[in-house]
N, CA and C of each residue as an Amber inpcrd file, in Angstrom:
protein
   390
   0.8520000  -1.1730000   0.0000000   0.0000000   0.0000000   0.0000000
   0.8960000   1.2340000   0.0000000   0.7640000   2.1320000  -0.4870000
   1.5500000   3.3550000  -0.9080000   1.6710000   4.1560000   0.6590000
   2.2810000   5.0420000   0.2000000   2.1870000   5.6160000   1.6800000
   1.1940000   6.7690000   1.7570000   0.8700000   7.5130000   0.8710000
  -0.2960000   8.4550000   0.5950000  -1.5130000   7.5980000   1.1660000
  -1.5850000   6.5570000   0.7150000  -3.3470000   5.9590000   0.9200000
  -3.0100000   5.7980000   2.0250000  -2.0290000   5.1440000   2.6510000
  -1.6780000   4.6070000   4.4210000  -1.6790000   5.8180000   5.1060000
  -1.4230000   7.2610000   4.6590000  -1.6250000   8.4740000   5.4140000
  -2.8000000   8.8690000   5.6090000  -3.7240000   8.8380000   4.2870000
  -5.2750000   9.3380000   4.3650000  -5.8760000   8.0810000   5.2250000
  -5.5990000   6.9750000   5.0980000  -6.7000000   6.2360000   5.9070000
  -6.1940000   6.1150000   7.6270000  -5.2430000   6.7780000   7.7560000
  -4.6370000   6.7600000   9.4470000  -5.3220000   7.8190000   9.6940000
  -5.1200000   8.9490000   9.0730000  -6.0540000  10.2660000   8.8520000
  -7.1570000  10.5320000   9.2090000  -7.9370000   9.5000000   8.4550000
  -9.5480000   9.4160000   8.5050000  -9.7960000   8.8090000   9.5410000
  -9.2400000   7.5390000  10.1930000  -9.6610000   6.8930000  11.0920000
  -9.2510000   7.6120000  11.9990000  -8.3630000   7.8400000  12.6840000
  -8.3940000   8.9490000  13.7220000  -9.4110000  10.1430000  14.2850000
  -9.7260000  10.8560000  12.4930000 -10.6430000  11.4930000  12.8950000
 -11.9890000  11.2870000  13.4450000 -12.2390000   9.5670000  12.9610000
 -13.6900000   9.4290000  13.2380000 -13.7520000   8.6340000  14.8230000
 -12.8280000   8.1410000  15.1180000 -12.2320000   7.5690000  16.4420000
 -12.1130000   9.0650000  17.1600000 -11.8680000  10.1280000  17.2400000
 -11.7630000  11.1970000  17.6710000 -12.9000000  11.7660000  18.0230000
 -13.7090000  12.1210000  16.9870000 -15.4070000  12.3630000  16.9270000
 -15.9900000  11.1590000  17.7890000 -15.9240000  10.2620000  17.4010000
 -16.7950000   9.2600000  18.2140000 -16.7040000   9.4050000  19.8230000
 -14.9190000   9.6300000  19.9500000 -14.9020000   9.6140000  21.5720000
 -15.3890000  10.7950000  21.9350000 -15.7470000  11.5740000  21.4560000
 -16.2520000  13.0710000  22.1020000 -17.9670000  12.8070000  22.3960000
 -18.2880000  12.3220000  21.3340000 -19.8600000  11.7320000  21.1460000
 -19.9450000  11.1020000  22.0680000 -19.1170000   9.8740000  22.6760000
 -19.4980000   8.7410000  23.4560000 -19.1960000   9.3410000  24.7210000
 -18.1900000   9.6030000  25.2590000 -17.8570000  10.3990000  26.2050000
 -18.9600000  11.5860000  26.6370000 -19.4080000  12.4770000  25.6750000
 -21.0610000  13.0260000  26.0210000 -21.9770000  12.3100000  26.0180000
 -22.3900000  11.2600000  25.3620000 -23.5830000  10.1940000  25.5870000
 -23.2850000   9.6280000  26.8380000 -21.8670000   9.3790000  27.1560000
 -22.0460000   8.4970000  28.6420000 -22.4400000   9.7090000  29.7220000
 -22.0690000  10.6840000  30.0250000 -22.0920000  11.8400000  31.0150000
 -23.6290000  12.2920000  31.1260000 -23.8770000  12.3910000  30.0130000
 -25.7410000  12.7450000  30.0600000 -26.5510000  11.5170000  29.8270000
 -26.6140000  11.0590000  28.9010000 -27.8660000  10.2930000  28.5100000
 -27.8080000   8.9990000  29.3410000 -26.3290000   8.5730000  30.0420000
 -26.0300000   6.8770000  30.9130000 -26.0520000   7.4600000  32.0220000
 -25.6930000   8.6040000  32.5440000 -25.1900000   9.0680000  33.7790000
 -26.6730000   8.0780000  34.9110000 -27.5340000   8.3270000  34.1220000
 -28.9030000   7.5610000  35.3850000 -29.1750000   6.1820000  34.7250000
 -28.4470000   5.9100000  33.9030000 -29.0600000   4.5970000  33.6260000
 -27.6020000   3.6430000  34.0260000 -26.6320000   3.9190000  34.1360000
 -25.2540000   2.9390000  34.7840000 -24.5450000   3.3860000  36.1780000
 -24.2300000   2.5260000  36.7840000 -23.8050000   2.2530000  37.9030000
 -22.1370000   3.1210000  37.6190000 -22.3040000   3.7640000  38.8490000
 -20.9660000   4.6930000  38.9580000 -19.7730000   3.8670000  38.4270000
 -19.8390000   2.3910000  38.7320000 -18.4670000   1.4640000  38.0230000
 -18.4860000   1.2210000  36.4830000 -20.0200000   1.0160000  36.3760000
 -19.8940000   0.8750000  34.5410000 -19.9430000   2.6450000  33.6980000
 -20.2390000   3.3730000  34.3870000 -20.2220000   4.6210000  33.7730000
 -18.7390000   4.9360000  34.1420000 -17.5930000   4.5930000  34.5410000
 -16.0880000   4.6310000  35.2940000 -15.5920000   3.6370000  33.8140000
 -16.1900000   2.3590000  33.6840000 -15.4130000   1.8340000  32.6300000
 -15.5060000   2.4670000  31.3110000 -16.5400000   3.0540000  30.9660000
 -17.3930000   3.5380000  29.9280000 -16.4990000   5.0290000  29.4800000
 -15.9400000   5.5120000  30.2350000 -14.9190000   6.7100000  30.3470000
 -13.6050000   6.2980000  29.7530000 -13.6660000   5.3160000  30.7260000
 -11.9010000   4.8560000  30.0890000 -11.8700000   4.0980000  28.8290000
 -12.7160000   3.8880000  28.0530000 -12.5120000   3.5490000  26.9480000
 -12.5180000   4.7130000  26.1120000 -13.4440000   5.5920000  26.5540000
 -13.5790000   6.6800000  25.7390000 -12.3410000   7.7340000  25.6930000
 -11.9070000   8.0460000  26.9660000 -10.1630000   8.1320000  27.2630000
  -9.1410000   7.4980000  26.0340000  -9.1800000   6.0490000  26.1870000
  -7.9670000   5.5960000  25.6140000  -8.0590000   5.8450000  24.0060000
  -9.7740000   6.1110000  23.8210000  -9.7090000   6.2170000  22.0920000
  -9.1600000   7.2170000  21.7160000  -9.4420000   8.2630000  21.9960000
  -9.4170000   9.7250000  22.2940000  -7.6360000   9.6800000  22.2650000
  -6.7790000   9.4010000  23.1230000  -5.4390000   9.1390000  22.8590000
  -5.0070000   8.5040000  21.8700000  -5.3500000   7.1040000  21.5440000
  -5.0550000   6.8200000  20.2370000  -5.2760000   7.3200000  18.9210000
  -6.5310000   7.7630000  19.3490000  -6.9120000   8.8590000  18.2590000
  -6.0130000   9.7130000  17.5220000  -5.5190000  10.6440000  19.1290000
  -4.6860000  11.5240000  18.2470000  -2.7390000  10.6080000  18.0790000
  -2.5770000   9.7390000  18.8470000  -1.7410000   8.7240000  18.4870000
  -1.6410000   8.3140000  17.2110000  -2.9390000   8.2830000  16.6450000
  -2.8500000   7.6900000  15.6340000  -2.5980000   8.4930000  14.0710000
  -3.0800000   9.7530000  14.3980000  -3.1540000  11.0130000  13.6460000
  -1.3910000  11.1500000  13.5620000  -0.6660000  11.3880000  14.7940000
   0.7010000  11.7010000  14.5720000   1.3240000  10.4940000  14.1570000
   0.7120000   9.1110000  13.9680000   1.5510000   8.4700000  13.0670000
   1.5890000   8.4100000  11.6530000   0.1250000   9.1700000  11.6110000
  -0.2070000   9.6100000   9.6420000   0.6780000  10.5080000   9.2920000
   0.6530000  11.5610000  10.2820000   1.8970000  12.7690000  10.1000000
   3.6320000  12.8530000  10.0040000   3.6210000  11.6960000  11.1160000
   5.3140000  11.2480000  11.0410000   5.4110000  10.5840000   9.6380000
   4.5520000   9.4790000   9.0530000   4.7770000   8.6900000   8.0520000
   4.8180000   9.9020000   6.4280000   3.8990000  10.3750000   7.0410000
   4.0630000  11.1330000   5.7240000   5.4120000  12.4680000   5.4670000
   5.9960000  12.5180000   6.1680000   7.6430000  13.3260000   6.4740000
   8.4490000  11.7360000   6.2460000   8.4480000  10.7170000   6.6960000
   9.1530000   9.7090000   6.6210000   8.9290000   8.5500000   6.2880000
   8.8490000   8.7730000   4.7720000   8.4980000   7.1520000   4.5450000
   9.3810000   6.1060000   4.0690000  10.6820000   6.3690000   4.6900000
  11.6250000   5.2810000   4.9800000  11.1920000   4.1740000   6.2330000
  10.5980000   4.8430000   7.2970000  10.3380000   4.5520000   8.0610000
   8.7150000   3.8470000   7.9250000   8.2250000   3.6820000   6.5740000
   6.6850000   3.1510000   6.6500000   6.4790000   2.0190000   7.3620000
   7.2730000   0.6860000   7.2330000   6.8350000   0.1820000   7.6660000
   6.2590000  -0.4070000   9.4170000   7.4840000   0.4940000  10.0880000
   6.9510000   0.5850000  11.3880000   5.8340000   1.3660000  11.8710000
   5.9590000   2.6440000  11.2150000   4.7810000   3.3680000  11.2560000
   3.6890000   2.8640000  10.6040000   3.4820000   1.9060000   9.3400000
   2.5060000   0.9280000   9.2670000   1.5640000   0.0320000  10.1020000
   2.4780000  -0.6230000  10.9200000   2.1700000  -1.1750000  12.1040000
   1.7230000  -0.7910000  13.1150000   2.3010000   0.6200000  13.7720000
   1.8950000   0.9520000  14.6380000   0.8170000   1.8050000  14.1860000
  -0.0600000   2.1430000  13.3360000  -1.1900000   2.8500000  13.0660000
  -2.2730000   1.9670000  12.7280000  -1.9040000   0.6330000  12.6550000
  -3.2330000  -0.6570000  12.3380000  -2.8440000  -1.3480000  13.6490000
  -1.6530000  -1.2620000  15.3260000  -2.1420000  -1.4720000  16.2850000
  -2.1560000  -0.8540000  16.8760000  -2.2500000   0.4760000  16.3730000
  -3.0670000   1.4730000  17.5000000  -5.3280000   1.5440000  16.8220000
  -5.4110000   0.8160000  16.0080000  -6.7320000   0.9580000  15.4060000
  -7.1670000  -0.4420000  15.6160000  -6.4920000  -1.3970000  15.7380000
  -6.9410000  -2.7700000  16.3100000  -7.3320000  -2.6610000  17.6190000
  -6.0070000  -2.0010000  18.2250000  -6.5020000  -1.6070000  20.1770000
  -7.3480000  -1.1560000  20.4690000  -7.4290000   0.2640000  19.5210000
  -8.9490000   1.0990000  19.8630000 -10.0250000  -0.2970000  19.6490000
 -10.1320000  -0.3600000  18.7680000 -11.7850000  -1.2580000  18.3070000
 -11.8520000  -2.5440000  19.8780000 -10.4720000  -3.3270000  19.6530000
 -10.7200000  -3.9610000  21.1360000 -10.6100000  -3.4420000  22.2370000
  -9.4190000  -2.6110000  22.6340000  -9.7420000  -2.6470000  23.9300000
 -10.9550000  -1.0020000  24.4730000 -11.1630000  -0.5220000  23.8260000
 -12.8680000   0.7360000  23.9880000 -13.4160000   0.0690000  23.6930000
 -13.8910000  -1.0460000  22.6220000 -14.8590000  -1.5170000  22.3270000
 -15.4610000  -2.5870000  23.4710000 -14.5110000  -3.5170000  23.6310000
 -14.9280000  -4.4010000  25.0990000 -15.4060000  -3.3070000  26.1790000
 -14.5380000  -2.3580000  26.5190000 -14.8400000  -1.1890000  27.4470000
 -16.4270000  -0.5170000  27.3520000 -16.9340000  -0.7370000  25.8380000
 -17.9560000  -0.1630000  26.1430000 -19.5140000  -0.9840000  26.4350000
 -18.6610000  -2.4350000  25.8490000 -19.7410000  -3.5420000  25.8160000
 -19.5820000  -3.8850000  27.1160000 -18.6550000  -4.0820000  28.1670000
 -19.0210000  -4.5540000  29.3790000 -19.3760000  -3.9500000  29.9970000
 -19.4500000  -2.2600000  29.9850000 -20.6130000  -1.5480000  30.4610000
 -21.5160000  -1.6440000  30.4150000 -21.7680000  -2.0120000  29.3430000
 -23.2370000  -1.3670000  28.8330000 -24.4830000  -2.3950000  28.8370000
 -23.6690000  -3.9200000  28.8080000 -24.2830000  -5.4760000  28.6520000
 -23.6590000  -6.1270000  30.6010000 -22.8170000  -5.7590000  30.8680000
 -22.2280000  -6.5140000  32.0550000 -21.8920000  -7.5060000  32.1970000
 -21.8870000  -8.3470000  30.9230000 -21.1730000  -9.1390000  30.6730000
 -19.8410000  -9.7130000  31.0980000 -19.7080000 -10.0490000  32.2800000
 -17.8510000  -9.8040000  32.5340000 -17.0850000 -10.8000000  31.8520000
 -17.5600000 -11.8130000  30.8800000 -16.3590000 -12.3380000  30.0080000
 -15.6920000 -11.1010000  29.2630000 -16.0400000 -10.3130000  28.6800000
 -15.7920000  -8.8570000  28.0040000 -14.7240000  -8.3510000  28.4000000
 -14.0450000  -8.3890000  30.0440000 -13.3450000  -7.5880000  30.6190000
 -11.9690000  -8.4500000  30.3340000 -11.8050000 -10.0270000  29.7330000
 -10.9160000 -10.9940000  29.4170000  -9.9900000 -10.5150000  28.3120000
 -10.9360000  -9.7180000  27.0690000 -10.8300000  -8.8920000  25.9960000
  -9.7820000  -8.1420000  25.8060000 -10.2130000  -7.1750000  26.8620000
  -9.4430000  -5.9440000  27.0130000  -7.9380000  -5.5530000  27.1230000
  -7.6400000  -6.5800000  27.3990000  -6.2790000  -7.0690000  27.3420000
  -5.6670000  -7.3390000  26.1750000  -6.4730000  -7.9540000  25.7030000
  -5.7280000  -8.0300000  23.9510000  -5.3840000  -6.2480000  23.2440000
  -6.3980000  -5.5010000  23.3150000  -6.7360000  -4.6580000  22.7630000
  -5.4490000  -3.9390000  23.4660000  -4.9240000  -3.9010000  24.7130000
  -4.0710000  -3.5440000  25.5990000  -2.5660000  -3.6290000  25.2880000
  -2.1270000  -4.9350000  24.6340000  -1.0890000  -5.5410000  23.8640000
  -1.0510000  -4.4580000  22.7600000  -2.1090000  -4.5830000  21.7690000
  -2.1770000  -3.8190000  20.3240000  -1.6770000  -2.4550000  20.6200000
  -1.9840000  -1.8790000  21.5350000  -1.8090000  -0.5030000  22.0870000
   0.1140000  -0.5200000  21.8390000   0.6240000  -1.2370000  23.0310000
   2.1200000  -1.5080000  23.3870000   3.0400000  -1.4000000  22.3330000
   1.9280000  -2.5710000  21.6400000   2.7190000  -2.6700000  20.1400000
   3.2440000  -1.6600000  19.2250000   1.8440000  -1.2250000  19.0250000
   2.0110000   0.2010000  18.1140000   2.8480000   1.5750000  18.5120000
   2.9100000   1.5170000  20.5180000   4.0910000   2.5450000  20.6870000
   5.3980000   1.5260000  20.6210000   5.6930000   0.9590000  20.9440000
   6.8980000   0.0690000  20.5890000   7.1110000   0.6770000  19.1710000
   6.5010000   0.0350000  17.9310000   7.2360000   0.4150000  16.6130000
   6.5470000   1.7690000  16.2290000   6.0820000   2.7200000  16.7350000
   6.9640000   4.1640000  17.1320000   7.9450000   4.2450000  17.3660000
   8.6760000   4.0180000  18.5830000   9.6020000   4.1820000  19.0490000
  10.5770000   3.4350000  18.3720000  10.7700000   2.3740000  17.5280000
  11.2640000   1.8800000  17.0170000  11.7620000   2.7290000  15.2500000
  10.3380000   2.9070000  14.5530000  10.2270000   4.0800000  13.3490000
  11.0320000   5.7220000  13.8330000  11.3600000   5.6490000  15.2100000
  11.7780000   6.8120000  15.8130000  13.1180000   7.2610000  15.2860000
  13.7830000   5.9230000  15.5290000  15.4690000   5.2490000  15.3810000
  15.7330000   5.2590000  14.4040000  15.0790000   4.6980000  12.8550000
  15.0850000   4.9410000  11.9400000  15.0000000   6.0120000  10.9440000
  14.6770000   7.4530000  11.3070000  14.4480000   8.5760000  10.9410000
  15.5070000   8.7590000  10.4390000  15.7940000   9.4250000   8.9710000
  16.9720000   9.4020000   8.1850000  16.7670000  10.8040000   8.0220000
């Protein structure tokens, strides 16, 4: 994949991972605030938190890649596991709120890894900067 299309679609997804956490993060504060329990409206945050960081995590890896695309392929990686993490680990975050489901909370952990990953080869695409 070129690095232009790998910039616009880190781009886009960020932005809508960005929007969403602002949306969800106001849907939980008003519209859940009386319908969830101070612990599931607590988990329901921190997903919306971590998107919201990856979000823009994910935005400055569209931006680094596109100044350095010697460095694509780490910055490749780390912008599809920083967008794997979001979807698992906010997404479990928002389903075991919202369902209480506590197999859900087993999840989150994966999504947690994906996160690591993707700053790892940052930091890795860091070293490589020519």
């Amino acid at each position: 994949m070129s690095t232009l299309i790998l910039t616009r679609i880190f781009i886009a997804v960020a932005a809508v991972f960005g929007g969403l956490s602002v949306a969800g993060g106001a849907f939980a504060s008003h519209a859940l605030k009386n319908q969830l329990s101070d612990r599931a409206l607590g988990i329901f945050e921190t997903g919306a938190r971590y998107q919201m960081y990856h979000a823009l995590a994910l935005l400055l890896v569209a931006l680094l890649l596109s100044r350095a695309p010697e460095s694509e392929t780490f910055f490749a990686v780390a912008g599809w596991a920083f967008i794997v993490g979001t979807i698992v680990f906010s997404g479990s975050l928002y389903a075991l709120s919202l369902t209480d489901i506590k197999w859900l909370g087993a999840i989150t952990p994966v999504g947690g890894v994906a996160f690591i990953v993707g700053w790892g080869c940052l930091a890795v695409a860091a070293l490589t900067f020519k």
